[in-house]
KEFIDO-517020 format. One record per residue (C-alpha): residue in three letters; x, y, z. Coordinates in steps of 0.2 Angstrom, whole numbers, plus 5000, padded with zeros to 4 digits. Last residue first. Example, Ala and Ser with C-alpha at 12.3 -4.5 7.8 and 13.67 -1.06 7.14 Angstrom:
SER506849955036;ALA506249785039;
***
This chain:
UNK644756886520;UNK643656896529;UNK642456756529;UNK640956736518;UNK639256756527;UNK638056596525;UNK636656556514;UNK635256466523;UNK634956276514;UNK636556236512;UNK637056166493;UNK636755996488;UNK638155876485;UNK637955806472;UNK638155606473;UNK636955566459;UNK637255716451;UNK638955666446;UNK640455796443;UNK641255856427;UNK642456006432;UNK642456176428;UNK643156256414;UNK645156326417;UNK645156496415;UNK645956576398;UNK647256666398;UNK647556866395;UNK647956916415;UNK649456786413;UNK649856816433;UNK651456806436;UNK653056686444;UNK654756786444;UNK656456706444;UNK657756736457;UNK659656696456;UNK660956716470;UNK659956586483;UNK660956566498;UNK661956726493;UNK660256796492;UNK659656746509;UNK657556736509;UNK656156886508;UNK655556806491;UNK653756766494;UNK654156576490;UNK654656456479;UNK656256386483;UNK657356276470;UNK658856186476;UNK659956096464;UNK661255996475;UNK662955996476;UNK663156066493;UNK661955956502;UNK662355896519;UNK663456086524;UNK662356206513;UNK660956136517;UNK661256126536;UNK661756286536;UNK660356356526;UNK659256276540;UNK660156356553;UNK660056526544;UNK658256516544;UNK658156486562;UNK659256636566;UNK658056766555;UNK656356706558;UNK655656536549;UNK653956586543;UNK654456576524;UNK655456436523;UNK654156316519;UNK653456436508;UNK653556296494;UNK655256206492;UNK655956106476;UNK657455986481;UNK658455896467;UNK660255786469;UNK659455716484;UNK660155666502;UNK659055586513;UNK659655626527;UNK659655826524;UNK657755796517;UNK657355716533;UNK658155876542;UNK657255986531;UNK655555896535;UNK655855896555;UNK656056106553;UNK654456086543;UNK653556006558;UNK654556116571;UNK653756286561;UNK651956216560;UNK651956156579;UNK652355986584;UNK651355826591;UNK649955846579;UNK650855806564;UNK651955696574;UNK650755576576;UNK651655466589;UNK652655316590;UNK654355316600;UNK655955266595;UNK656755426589;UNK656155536607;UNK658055566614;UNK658255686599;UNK656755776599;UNK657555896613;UNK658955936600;UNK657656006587;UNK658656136581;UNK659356116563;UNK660856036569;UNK660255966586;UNK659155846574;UNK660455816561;UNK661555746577;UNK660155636585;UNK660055546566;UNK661755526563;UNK662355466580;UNK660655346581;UNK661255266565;UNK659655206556;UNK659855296540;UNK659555146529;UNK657755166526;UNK656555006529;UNK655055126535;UNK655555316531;UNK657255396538;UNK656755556547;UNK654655496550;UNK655355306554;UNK656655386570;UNK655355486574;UNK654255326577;UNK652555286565;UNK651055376557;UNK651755446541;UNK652355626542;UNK651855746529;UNK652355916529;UNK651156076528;UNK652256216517;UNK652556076505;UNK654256006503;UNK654455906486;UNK655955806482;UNK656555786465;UNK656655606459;UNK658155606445;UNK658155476429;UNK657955636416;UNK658055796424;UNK656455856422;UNK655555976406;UNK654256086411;UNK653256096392;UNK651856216387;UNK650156196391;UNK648856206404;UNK648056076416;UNK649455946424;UNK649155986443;UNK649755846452;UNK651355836443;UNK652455896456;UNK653056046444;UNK651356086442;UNK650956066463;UNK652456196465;UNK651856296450;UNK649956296460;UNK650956326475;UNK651556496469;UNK649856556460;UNK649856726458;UNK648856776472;UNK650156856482;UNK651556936471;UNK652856816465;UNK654456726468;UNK655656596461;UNK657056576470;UNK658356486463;UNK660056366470;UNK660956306456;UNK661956126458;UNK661156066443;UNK660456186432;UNK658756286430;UNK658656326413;UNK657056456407;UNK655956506390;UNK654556606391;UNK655456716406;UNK653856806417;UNK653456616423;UNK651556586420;UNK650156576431;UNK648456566422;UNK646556616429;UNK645456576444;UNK644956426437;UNK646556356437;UNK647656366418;UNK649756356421;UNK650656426406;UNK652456356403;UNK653056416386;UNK654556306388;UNK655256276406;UNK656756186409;UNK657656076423;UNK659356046418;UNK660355856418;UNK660755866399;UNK659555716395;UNK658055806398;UNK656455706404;UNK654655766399;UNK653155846406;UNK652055916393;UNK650656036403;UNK648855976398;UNK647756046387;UNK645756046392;UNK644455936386;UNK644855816399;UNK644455916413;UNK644655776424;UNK645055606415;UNK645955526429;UNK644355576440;UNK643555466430;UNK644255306440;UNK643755406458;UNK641955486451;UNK641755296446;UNK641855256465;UNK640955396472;UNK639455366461;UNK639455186466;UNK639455226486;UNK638355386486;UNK637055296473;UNK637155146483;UNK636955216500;UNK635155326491;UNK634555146484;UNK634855056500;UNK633955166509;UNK632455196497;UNK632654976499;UNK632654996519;UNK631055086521;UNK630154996506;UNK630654826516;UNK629054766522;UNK627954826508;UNK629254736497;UNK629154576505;UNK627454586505;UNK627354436493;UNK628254326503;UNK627254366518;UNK625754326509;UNK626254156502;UNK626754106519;UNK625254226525;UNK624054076514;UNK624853926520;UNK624853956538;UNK622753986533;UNK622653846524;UNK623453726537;UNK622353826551;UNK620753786540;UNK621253606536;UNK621253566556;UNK619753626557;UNK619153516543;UNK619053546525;UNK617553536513;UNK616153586525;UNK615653736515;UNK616053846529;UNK617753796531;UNK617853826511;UNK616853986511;UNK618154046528;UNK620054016519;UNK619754206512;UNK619154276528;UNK620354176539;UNK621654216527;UNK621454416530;UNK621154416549;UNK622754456554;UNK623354516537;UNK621954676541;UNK623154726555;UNK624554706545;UNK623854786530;UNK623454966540;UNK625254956547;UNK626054956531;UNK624955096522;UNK624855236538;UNK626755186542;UNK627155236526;UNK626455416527;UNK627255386546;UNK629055356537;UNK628955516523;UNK628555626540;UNK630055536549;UNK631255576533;UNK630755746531;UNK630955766549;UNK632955686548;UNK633255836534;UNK632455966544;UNK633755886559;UNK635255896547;UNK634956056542;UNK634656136558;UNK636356036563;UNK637156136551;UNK636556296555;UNK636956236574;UNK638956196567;UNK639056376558;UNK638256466574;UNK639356386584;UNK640856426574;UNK640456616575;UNK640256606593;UNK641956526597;UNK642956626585;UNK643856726598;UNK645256746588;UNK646256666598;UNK645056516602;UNK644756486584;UNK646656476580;UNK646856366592;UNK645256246587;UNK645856226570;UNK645856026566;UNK644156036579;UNK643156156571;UNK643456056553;UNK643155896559;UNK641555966568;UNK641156046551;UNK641555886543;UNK640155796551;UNK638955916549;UNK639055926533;UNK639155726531;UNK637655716540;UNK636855846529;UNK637255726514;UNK636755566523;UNK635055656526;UNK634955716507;UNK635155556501;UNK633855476513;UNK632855606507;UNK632855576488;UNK632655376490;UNK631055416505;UNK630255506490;UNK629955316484;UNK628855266502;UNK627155336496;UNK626955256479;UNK627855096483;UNK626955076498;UNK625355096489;UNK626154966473;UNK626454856485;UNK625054856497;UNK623854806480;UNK625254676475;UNK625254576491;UNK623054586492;UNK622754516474;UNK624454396475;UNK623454316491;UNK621854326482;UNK622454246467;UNK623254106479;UNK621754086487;UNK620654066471;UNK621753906464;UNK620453846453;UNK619153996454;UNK617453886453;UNK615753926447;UNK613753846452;UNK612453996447;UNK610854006460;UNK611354176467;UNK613154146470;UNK613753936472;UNK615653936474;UNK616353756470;UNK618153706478;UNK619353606468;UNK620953706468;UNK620853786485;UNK621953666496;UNK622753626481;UNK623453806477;UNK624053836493;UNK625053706495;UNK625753746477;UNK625853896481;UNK627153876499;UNK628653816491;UNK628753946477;UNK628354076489;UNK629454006501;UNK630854006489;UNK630654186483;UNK630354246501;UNK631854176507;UNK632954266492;UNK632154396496;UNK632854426512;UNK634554366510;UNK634654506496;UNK633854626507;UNK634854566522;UNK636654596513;UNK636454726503;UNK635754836518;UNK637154786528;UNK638454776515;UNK637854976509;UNK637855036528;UNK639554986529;UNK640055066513;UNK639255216516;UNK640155206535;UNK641755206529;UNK642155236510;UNK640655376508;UNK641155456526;UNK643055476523;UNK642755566506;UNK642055706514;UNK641655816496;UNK642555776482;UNK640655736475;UNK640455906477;UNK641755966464;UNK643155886454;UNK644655986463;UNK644655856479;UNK644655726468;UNK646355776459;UNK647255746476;UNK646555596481;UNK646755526463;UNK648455586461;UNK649355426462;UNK648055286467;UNK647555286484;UNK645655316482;UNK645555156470;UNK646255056480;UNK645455136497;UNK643855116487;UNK644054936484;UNK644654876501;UNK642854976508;UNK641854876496;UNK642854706499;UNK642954706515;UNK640954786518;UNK640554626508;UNK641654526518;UNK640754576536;UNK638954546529;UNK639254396520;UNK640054326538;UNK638554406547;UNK637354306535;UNK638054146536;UNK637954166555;UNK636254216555;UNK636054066544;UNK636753926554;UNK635553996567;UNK634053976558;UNK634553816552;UNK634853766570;UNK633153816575;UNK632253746561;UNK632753576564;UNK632453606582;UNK630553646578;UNK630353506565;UNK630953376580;UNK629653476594;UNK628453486582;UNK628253296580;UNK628353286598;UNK627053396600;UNK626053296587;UNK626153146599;UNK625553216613;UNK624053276603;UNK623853106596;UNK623753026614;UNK622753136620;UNK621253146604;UNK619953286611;UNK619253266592;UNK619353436587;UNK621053456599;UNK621753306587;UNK621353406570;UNK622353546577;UNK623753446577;UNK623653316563;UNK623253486553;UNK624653606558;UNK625853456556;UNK625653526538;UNK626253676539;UNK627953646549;UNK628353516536;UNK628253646525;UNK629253756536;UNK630653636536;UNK630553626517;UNK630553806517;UNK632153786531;UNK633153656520;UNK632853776505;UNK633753956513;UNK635053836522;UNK635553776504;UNK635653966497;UNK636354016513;UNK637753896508;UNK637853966490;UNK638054106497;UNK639654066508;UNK640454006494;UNK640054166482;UNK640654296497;UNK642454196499;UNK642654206481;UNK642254386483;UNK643854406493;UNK645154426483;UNK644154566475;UNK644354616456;UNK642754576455;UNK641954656468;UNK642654836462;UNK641654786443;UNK640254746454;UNK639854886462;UNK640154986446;UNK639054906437;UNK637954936450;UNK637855106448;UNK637755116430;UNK636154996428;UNK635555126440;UNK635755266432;UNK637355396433;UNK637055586429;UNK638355716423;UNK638055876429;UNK639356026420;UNK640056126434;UNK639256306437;UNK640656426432;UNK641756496443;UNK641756656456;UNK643456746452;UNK644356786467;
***
């Protein structure tokens, strides 16, 4: 196999990312419900800075009366406290709520819009081919998108709170400092306001050193989810093949893959706890100092005899409102590197879905177009993969209706790349296929799809018509799948429940039901042995003897069944297709310890 080009990198800023974001929640049914109930934590959010307002004064009545030894004013302050307490508490809770319900219709909305965007025609399918960011697609719309609503959801809340407390709280601030006199060295000066300078002096110094030590926490947090996604999908993977793992003795093999793996996820975890004590160092050195802090800056103006004890605690609850507003970002350093690394895989995902569309858009693209005459033709046909072209030997070809063709070809050529051609999911390359105008062909992979649901709902399709149990049980014992036929009401994962060869067999039999003029088959009937393949040619032959049947495959089939045979090559001459655009952003990095390729 060819080894392909490095892809082309295509970066996404931040602006880019969240444009995104918002252009998913826009579309949203439920963003309205988002917008209402913010406005509601929005009006919670003020009601409890007033609340603590009030809070912050009763600090002075209160302590003022243990000065004096005053009972009866003391009692009274606690019942005061007692009415701004239970205020507070229910605003509290009135907001937890709020902020749960955000929390669970962002993640709606976010997860609602990927799997839109994700189930569009082709897009799944064309994902997978546009690199990395392809890559465990399950994780970035699941748990990405819930961690994204969380993060989103308390950071924004979060702020928000400290924005209006900060707002609230200077002004208290400001007047308890504004008119005091400091006296150095025989010179007389005042600082109007000089507790809140110190309190935006302190805040903004432990910013920008938190800032400074927790950015690289952006790059590894990415890189954990990325190794966690590995890991994931390796256990996945295990797991989907474990059969053929235990024949082939592959147990010890697969370990070692899955403890690589998690060796890459646990370095990946250690970068992030070595990058969280370097913080730890800044954030926990301030919050020890923040004990002591506002006493130390409230102290000249105690000491000066211009406020009373009282005065002092009020100051001091003022001054770490203010300073806890403002060290909101040293608090929450940890969780915004998160947020930015689940944003990056979140957004980048998404736009890598809508430009997915666009893939390769550089390159030609087959022309598929309807012909009036009821034939299926192919015109110059050149299929371009990065591994080469596939063409058929014939430039120009007719398949009519009612002919049954085998087209066939050596291994590696590139047989389920026509199949997917003819599908549409694979449009790169030129020349034309032309369709029987107004038909839908049906398409049998070699691995069938069955949706979740009864037997009887995998033959007929939900809100088919074949819903006669005499029909349905009869096509079953035709093709050989009689002890199925007492099973058509109950629900299973059939994919799971049968082996490769009864899963196909269970395909044909849907296909036998359903009747169409057009059938196109890849290497489904290529493991069948001798007798099984002759019932299935039966039953063909017998439900559909007018249709066109077109079986693509390695050529060991019935030729009275299938009288004519095309060849598919290998255009040795043609160019590769270029790799695919992906997103840095969300790029998947390689594994750290190179690993041994399988035999093939």
């Amino acid at each position: 196999m060819n080894t392909p080009e490095v892809a082309e990198v295509q970066t996404s800023s931040l602006r880019d990312q969240l444009a995104a974001i918002r252009s998913g929640l826009a579309g949203s049914p439920v963003t309205r419900r988002i917008v209402w109930a913010s406005l509601a934590i929005l009006v919670i959010i003020g009601a409890t800075a007033f609340g603590q307002i009030l809070l912050n004064r009763w600090n002075q009545p209160f302590y003022d009366a243990i000065q004096r030894r005053d009972l009866a004013e003391f009692l009274h302050q606690l019942m005061v406290f007692a009415a701004i307490a239970g205020g507070l508490l229910v605003l509290n809770i009135g907001q937890q709520w709020l902020n749960q319900r955000i929390r669970l219709r962002l993640r709606e909305a976010l997860t609602a819009d990927l799997i839109e965007e994700w189930m569009r025609p082709n897009r799944a399918f064309r994902l997978t081919h546009a690199g990395p960011i392809g890559v465990n697609p399950d994780q970035r719309m699941q748990q990405d998108a819930a961690h994204l609503s969380d993060l989103t959801t308390g950071l924004a809340i979060g702020f928000v709170q400290a924005l209006i407390l900060l707002v609230s709280f200077v002004g208290v601030l400001w007047s308890l400092s504004s008119g005091f006199v400091f006296h150095v060295g025989g010179h007389a000066f005042a600082i109007p306001g000089y507790m809140v300078w110190a309190a935006f002096l302190y805040a903004g110094l432990a910013s920008l050193i938190s800032w400074a030590v927790g950015r690289p926490l952006i790059q590894l947090n990415s890189d954990r989810y990325t190794r966690e996604a590995e890991l994931r999908h390796s256990m996945v993977r295990v797991n989907d093949h474990i059969d053929a793992i235990a024949l082939a003795r592959g147990e010890p093999d697969e370990k070692k893959r899955l403890n690589l793996d998690l060796g890459e996820t646990l370095k990946a975890m250690m970068r992030i706890y070595a990058a969280q004590i370097n913080l730890a160092w800044v954030t926990d050195t301030y919050g020890w100092i923040t004990v002591v802090a506002p006493i130390l800056v409230a102290a000249p103006v105690y000491f000066a005899g211009d406020i009373t004890f009282g005065g002092l605690m009020m100051a001091v609850g003022a001054f770490n409102q203010v300073h806890s507003s403002l060290k909101w970002f040293v608090n929450n350093i940890g969780s915004i590197a998160d947020w930015r690394a689940t944003l990056m895989r979140v957004a980048d995902f998404r736009m890598a879905l809508t430009e997915s569309d666009a893939l390769h858009g550089g390159e030609d693209r087959i022309d598929i177009a309807g012909n009036d005459d009821d034939t299926m033709s192919f015109s110059d046909l050149e299929i371009k993969s990065p591994d080469g072209c596939t063409r058929l030997a014939e430039d120009e070809t007719v398949i009519r209706k009612g002919e049954h063709v085998l087209l066939t070809g050596d291994p590696g050529t590139g047989k389920t790349l026509f199949f997917r051609a003819l599908a549409g999911l694979w449009p790169w390359g030129s020349g034309r296929i032309g369709m029987p105008k107004g038909e839908a062909p049906a398409f049998i992979p070699r691995t069938p799809y069955f949706p979740p649901g009864t037997l009887r709902e995998a033959l007929s399709g939900a809100g088919a018509s074949h819903r006669d149990d005499t029909a349905l049980e009869g096509t079953l014992k035709a093709i050989g799948l009689d002890h199925l036929a007492g099973s058509l009401d109950r629900s299973a994962r059939w994919e799971h429940e049968l082996n490769d060869d009864e899963a196909r067999l269970l395909a044909f039999a849907r296909i036998s039901l359903h009747k169409p003029d057009w059938m196109i088959v890849d290497e489904a009937l290529d493991t069948f042995d001798g007798a099984t393949l002759k019932r299935v040619l039966d039953l063909l032959e017998k439900e559909l003897p007018d249709a066109t049947i077109i079986n693509i495959g390695r050529g060991q089939h019935n030729y009275d069944f299938f009288p004519r045979a095309l060849k598919i090559v290998k255009h040795e001459g043609g160019a590769p297709l270029k790799p695919a655009r992906v997103r840095a952003g969300a790029l998947e990095p390689p594994p750290a310890t190179p690993r041994k390729e399988k035999r093939k």
